[in-house]
Backbone as JSON Lines, residues from 0, in Angstrom:
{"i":0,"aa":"X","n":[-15.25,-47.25,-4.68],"ca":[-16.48,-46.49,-4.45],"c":[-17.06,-46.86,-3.09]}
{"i":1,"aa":"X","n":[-17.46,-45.82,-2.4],"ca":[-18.28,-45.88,-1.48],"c":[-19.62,-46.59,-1.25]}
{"i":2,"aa":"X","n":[-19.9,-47.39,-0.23],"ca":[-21.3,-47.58,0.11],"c":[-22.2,-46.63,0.41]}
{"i":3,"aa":"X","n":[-23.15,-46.34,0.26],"ca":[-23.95,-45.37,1.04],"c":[-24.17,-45.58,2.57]}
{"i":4,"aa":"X","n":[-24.21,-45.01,3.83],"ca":[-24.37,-45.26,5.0],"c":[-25.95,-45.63,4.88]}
{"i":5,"aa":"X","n":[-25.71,-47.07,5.47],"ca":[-27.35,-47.12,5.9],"c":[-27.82,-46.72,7.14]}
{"i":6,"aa":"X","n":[-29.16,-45.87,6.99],"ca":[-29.56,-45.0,7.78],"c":[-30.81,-45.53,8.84]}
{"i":7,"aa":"X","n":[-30.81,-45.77,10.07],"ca":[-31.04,-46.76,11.27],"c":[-32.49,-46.5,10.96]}
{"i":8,"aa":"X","n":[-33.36,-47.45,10.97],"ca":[-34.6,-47.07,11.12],"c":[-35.54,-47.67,12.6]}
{"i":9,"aa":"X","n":[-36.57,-47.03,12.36],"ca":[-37.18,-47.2,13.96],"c":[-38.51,-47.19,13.89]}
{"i":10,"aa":"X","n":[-39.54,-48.17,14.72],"ca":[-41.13,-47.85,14.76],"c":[-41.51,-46.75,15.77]}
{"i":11,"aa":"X","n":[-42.1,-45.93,15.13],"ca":[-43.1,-45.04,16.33],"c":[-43.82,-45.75,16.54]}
{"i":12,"aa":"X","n":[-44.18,-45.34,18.28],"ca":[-45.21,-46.28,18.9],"c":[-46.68,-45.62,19.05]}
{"i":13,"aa":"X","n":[-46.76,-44.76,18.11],"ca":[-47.95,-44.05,17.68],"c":[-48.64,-44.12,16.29]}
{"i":14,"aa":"X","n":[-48.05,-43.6,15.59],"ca":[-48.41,-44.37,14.21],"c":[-48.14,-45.59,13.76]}
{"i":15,"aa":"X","n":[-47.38,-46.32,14.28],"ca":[-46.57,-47.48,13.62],"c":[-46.14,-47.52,12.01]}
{"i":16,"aa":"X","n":[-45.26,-45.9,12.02],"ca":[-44.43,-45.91,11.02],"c":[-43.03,-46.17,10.97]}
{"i":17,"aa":"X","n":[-42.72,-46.46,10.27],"ca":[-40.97,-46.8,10.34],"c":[-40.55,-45.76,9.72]}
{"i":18,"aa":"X","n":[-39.61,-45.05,10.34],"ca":[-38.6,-43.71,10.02],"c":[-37.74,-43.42,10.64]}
{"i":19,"aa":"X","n":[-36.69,-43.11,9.8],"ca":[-35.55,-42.73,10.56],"c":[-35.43,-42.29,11.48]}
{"i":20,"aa":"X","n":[-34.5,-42.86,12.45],"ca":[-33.84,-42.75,13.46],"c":[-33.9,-41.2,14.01]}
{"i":21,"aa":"X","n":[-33.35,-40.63,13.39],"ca":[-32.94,-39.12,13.7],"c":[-34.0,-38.52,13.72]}
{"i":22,"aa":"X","n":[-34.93,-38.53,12.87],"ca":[-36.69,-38.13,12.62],"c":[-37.15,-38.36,14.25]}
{"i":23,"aa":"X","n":[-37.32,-39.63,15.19],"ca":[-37.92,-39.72,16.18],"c":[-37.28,-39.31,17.6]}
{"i":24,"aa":"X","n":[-38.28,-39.0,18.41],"ca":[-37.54,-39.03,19.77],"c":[-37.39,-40.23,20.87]}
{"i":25,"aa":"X","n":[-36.52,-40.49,21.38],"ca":[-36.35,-41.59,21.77],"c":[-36.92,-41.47,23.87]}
{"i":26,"aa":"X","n":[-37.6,-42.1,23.84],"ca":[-38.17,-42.34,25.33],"c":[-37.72,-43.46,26.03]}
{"i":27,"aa":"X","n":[-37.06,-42.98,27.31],"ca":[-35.88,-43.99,27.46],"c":[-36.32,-44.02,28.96]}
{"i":28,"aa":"X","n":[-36.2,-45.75,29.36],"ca":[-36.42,-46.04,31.01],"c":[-34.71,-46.28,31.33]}
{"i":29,"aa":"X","n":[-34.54,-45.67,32.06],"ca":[-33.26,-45.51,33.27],"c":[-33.21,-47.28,33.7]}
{"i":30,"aa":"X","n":[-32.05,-47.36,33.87],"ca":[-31.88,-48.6,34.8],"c":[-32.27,-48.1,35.88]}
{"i":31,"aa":"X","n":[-32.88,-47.72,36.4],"ca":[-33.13,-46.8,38.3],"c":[-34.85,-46.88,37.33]}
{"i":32,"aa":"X","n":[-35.46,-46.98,36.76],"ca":[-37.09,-47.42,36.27],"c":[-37.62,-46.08,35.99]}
{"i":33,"aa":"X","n":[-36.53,-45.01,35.96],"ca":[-37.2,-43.66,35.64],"c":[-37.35,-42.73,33.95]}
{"i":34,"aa":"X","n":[-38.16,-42.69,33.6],"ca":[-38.96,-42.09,31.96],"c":[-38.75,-41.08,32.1]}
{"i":35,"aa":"X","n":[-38.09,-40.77,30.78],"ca":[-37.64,-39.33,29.76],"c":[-37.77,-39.43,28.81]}
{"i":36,"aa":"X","n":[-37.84,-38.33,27.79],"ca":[-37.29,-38.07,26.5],"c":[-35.97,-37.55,26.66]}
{"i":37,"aa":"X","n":[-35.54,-38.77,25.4],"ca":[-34.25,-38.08,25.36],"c":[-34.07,-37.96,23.54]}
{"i":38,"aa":"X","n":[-33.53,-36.5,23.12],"ca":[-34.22,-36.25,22.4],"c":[-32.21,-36.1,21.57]}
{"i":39,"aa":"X","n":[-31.48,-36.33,21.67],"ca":[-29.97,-37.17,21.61],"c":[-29.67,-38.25,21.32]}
{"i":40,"aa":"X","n":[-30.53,-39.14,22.25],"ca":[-30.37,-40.75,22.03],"c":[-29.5,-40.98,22.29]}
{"i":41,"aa":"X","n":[-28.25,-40.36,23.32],"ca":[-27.56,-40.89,24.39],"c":[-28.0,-41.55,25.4]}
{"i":42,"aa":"X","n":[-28.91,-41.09,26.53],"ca":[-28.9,-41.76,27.5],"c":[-28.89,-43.51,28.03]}
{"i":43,"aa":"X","n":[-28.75,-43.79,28.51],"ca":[-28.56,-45.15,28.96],"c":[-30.19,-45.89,29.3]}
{"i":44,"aa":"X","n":[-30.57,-47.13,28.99],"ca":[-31.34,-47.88,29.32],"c":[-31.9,-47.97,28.1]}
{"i":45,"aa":"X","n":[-33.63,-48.6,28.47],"ca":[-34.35,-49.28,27.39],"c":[-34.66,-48.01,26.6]}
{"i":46,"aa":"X","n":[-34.68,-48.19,25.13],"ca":[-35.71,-46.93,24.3],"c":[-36.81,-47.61,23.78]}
{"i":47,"aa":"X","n":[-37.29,-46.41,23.71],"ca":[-38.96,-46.47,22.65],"c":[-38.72,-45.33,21.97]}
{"i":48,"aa":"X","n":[-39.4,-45.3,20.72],"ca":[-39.3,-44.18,19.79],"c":[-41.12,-43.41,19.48]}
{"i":49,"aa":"X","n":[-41.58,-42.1,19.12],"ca":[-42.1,-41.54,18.83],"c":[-41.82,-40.63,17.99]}
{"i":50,"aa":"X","n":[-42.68,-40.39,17.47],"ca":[-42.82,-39.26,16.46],"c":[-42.89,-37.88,17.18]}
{"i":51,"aa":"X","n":[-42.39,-36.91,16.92],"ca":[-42.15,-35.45,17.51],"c":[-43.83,-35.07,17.54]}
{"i":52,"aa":"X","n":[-44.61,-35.8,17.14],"ca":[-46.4,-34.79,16.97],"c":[-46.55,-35.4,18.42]}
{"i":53,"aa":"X","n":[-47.29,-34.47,18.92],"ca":[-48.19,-34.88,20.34],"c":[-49.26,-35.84,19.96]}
{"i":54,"aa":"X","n":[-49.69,-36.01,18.66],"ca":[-50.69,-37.24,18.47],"c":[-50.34,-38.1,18.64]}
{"i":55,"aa":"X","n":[-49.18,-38.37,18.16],"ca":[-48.4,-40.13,18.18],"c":[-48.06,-40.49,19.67]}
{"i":56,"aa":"X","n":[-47.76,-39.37,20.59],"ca":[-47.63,-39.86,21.84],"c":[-48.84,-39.96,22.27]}
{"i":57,"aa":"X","n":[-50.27,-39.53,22.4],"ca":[-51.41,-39.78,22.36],"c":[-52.17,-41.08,22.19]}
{"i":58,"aa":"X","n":[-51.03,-41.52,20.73],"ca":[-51.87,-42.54,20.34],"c":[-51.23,-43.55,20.78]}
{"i":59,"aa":"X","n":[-49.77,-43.61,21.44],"ca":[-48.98,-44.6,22.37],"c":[-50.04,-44.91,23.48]}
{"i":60,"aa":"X","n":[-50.49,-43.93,23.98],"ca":[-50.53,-43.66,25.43],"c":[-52.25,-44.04,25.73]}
{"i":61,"aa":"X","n":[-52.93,-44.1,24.63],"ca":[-54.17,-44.81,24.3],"c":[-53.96,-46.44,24.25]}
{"i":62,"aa":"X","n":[-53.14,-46.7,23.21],"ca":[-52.53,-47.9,23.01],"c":[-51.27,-48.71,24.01]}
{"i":63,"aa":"X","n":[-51.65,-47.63,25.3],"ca":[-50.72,-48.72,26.13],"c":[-49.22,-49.12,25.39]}
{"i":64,"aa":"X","n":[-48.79,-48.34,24.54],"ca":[-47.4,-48.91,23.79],"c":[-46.41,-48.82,24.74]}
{"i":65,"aa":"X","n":[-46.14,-47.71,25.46],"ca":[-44.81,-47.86,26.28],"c":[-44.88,-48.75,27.61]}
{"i":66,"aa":"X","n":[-46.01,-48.87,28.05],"ca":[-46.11,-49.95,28.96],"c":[-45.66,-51.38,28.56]}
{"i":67,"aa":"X","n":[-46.16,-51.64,27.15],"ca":[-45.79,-52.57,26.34],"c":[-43.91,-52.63,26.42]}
{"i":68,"aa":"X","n":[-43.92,-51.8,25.71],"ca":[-42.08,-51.04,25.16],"c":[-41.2,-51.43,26.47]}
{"i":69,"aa":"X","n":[-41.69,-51.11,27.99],"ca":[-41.14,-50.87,28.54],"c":[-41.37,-52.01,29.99]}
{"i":70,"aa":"X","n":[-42.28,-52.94,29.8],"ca":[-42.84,-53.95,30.9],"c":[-43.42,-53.33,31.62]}
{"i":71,"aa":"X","n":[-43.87,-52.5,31.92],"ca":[-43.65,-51.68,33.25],"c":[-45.26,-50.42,33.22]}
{"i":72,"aa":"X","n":[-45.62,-50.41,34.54],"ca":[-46.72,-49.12,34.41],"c":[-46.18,-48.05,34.33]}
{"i":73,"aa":"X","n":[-46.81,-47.23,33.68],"ca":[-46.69,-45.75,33.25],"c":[-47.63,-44.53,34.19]}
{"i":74,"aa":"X","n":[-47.29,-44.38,34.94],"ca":[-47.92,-42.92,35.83],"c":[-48.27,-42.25,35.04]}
{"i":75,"aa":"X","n":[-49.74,-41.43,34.99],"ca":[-50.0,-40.68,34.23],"c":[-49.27,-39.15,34.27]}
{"i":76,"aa":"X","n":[-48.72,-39.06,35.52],"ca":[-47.78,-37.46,35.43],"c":[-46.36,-37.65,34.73]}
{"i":77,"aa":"X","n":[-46.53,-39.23,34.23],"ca":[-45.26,-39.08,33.44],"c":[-45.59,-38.58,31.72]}
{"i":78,"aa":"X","n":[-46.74,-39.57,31.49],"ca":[-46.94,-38.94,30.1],"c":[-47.03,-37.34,30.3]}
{"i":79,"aa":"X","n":[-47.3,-36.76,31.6],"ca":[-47.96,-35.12,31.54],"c":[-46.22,-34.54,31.08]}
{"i":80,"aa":"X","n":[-45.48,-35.31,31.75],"ca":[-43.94,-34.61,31.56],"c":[-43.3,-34.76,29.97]}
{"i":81,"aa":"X","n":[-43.76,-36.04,29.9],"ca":[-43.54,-36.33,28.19],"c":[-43.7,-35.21,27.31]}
{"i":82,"aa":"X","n":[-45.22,-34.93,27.26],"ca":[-46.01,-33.7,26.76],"c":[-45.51,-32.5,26.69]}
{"i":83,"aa":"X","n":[-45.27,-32.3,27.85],"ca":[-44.67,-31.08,28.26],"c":[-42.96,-30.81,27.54]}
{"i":84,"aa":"X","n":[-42.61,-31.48,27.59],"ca":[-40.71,-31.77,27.14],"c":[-40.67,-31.71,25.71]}
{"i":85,"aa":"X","n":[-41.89,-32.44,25.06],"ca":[-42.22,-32.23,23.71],"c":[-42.76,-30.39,23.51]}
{"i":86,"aa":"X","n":[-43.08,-30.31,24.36],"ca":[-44.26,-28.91,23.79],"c":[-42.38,-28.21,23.77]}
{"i":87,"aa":"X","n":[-41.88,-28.18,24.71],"ca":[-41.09,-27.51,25.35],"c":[-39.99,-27.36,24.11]}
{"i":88,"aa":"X","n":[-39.61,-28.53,23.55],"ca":[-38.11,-29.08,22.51],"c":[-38.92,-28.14,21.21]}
{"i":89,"aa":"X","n":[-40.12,-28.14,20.61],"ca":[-41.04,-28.06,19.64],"c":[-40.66,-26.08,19.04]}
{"i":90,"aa":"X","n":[-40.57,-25.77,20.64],"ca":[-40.32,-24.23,20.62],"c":[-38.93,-23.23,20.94]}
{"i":91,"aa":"X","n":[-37.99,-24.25,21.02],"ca":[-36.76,-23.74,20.77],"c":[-36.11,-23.85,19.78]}
């Protein structure tokens, strides 16, 4: 008999819920220090996870979490791109 696959879990840095992997989007710094969503969870470098609601990135971004997540300051035209990539993924 089979094991069941255990299924990866992850904190949003907005609610601070734990949920699956596949559930969140993953916000990833580049070795080159540059922020995306990557919404695959391929790309290369550090991740942080969020919840797909624009609140939870809100409530990162109140809470200083990815600065945390990531050592590093956060430009505010990056969260604007965040936002935007979310609004953007939300409607296709």
């Amino acid at each position: 008999m089979q094991k069941p696959r255990k299924i990866p879990q992850r904190q949003c840095l907005g609610c601070r819920e734990m949920k699956n992997k596949r559930d969140l989007i993953r916000v990833v710094r580049s070795p080159e220090g540059e922020i995306s969503l990557d919404f695959r969870g391929k790309k290369p470098g550090r991740g942080a996870y969020v919840c797909p609601e624009p609140a939870c990135l809100a409530r990162a971004k109140k809470s200083r979490a990815l600065e945390r997540a990531f050592s590093a300051a956060i430009p505010p035209e990056v969260y604007d791109q965040l936002e935007e990539q979310m609004r953007e993924e939300r409607h296709e």
